[in-house]
C-alpha positions, 0 to 999 in steps of 0.5 A, a space after each residue: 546449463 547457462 540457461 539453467 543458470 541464467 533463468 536462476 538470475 532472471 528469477 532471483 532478480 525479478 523478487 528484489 523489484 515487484 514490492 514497489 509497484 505492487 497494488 495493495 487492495 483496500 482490505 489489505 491496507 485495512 488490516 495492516 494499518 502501519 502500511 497505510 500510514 505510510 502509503 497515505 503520508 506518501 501521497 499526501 506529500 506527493 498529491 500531484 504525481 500520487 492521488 491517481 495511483 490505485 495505491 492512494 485511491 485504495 489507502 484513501 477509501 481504507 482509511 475512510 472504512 477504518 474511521 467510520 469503525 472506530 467508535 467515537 469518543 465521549 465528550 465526557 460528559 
């Protein structure tokens, strides 16, 4: 019964830290962009700890693809 329970904790806990270490691939960040706002803002005001991360590496070629998509505006005229 104590290991019952204690494998209960062991789970419950383990659900409340994997979203912070967890690699976003780059048709994910693609799809939801307020997540690559975020993970692109964090790396640019830490580029020396975070542009190696996969999480940068992979927001930064996400970004790249979402820009080439994007039509370009008109000058107007």
């Amino acid at each position: 019964m104590k290991l019952l329970l204690l494998g209960i904790v062991i789970l419950t806990l383990s659900g409340c830290f994997g979203e912070e270490d967890r690699i976003y691939t780059v048709d994910e960040l693609m799809a939801d962009e307020v997540l690559l706002a975020k993970i692109i803002s964090e790396c640019r005001n830490n580029p020396g700890t975070l542009r190696q991360t996969p999480n940068c590496q992979n927001a930064e070629a996400a970004e790249w693809r979402v820009r080439l998509r994007l039509p370009r505006k008109s000058s107007g005229g």
